[in-house]
C-alpha positions as CSV (number, residue, x, y, z in Angstrom):
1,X,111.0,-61.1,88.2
2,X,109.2,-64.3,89.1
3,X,112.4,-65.5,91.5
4,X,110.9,-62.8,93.8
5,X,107.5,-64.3,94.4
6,X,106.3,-65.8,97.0
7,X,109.9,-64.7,99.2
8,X,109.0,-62.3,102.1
9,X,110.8,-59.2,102.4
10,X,110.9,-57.2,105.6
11,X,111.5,-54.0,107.0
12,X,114.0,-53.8,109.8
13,X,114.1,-50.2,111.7
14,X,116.8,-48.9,114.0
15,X,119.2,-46.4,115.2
16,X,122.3,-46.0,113.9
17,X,125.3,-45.7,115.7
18,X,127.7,-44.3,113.5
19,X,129.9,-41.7,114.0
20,X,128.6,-39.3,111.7
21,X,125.0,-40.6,111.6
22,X,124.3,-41.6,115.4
23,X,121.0,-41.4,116.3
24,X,119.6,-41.1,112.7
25,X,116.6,-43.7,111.8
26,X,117.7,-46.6,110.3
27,X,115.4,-48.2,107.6
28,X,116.4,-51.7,106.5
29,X,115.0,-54.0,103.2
30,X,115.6,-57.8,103.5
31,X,114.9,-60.7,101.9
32,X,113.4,-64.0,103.9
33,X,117.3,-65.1,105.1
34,X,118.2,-61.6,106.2
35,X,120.0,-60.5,103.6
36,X,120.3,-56.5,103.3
37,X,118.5,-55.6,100.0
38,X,118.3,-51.9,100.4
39,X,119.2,-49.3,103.3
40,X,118.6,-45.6,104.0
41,X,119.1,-43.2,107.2
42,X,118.0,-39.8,108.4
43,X,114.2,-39.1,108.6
44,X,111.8,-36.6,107.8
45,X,110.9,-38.6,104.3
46,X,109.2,-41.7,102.9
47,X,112.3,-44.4,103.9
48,X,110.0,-47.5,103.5
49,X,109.0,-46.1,99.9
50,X,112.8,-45.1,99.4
51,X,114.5,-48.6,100.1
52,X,111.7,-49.9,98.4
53,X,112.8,-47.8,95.2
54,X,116.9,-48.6,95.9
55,X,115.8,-52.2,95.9
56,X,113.6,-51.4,92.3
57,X,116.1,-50.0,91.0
58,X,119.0,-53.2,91.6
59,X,116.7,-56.0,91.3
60,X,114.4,-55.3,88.2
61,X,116.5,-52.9,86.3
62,X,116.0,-54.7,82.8
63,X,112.5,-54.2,83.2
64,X,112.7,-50.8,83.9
65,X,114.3,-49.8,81.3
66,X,111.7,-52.0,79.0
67,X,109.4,-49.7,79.8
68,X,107.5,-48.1,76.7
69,X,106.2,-44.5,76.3
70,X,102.5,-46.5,76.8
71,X,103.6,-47.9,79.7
72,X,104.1,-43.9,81.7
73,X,100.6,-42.4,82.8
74,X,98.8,-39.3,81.4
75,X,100.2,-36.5,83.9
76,X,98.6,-33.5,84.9
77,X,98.6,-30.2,82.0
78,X,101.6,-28.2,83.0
79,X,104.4,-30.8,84.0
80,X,107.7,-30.7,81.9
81,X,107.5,-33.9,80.5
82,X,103.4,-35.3,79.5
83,X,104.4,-39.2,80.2
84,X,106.2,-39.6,83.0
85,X,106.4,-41.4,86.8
86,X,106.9,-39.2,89.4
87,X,110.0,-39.8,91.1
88,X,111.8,-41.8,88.3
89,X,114.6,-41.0,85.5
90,X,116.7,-42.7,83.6
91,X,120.4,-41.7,83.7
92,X,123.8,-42.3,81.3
93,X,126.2,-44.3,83.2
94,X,129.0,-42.4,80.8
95,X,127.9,-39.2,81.5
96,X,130.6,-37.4,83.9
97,X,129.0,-34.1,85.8
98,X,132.3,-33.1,86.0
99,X,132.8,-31.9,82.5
100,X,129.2,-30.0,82.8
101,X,129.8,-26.8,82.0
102,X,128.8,-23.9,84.8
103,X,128.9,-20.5,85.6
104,X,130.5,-19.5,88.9
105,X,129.5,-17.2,91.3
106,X,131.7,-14.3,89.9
107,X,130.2,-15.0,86.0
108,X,133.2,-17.4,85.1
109,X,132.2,-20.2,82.8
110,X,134.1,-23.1,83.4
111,X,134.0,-27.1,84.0
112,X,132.8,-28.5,87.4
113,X,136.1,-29.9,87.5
114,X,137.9,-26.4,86.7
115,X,135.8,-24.9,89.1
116,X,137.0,-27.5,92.1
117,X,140.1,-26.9,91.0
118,X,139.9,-23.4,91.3
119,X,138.3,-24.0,95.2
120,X,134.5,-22.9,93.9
121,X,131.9,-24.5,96.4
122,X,130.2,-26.6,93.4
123,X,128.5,-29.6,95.2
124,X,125.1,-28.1,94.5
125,X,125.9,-27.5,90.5
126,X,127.0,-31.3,90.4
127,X,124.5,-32.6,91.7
128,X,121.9,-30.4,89.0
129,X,124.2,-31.7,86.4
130,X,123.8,-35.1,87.1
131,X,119.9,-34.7,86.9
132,X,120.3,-32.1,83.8
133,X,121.5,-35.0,81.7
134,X,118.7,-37.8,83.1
135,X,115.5,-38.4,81.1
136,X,112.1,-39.7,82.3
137,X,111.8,-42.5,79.7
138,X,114.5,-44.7,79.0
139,X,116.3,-44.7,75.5
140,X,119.7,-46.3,74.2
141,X,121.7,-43.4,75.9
142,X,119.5,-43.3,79.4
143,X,120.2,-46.8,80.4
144,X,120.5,-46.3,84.0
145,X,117.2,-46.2,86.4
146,X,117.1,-44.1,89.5
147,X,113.8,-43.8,91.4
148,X,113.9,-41.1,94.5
149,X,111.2,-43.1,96.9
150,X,111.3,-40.3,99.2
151,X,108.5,-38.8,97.3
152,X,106.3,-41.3,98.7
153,X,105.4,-44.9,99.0
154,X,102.4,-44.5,96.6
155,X,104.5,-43.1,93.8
156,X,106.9,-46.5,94.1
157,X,103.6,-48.8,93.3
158,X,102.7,-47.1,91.0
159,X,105.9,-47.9,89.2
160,X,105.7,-51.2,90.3
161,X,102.5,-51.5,89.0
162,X,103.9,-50.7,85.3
163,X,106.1,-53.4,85.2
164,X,103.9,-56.6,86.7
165,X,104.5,-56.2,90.2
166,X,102.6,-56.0,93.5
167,X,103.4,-55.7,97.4
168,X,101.5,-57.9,99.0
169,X,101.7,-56.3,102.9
170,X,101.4,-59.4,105.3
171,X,102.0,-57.2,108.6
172,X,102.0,-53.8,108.5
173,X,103.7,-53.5,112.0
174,X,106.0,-56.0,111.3
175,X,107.1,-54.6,108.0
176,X,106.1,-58.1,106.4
177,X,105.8,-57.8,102.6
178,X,105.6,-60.6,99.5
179,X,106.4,-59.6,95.9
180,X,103.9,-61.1,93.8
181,X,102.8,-60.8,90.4
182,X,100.0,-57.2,89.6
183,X,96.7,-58.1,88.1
184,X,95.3,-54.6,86.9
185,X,91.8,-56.3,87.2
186,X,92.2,-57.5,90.5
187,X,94.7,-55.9,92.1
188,X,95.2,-56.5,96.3
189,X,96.7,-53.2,97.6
């Protein structure tokens, strides 16, 4: 993690031009030599807190998944699971959605795979499968850490926060930010 202090990281913004995505926003995380860390497109979401989260999720997966149940906060009465970050799971990297079992719309149980064979619209029932088999700690099995920024900025440090690390903002209109290390006694943002 230490590699990453003291490098600025900056948020380039734009339009795209692509053929399917033209005139979609266009949010950008690089490192100090310009190097793309993290991209999203589209709008109407938090895209600074998700390429913050993509870039997590690549650069400091080990210590992610060293997290520790003592590590999650106390969560509000009600929620599914009583430890958990908002916005993060852990996922199997040898689970395949595809061999999820479902129920199609005329009451047939069959595999995702089945169904697409049989021409059954099943994008939204592969996409719940994936997050079916996802926990919000990670174990042996749930290896693989996914973090959805676009619920917010906030919910990203907060995560950041659990394993040692801070944004320090430089320029806010610039998008200027430096990775350093998170004192919970002191800490700058």
């Amino acid at each position: 993690m230490e590699q990453w202090f003291g490098r600025n990281l900056y948020l380039k913004w734009g339009v795209s031009r692509a053929r399917e995505t033209k005139g979609y926003a266009l949010c950008t995380l690089c490192d100090h030599t310009g190097q793309k860390l993290a991209r999203c497109n589209g709008g109407g979401y938090d895209m600074r807190g998700t390429v913050f989260a993509t870039w997590m999720c690549d650069a400091f997966k080990d210590e992610l998944c060293a997290l520790k149940p003592k590590d999650f906060p106390e969560n509000s009465p009600g929620r599914k699971h009583p430890r958990s970050f908002y916005g993060l799971s852990f996922h199997n990297p040898n689970y395949d959605p595809s061999k999820a079992v479902i129920k199609t719309d005329k009451g047939v149980e069959m595999t995702l795979e089945d169904a697409e064979k049989a021409g059954e619209l099943v994008l939204l029932q592969r996409y719940q499968a994936f997050f079916a088999a996802s926990s919000p700690t990670p174990s042996k099995v749930f290896t693989e850490p996914y973090m959805n920024g676009s619920c917010g900025y906030d919910c990203v440090k907060n995560v950041m926060h659990a394993i040692g690390l801070e944004m320090e903002c430089l320029d806010y209109k610039m998008g200027l930010y430096r990775p350093c290390a998170y004192d919970p006694k002191n800490p700058k943002y």
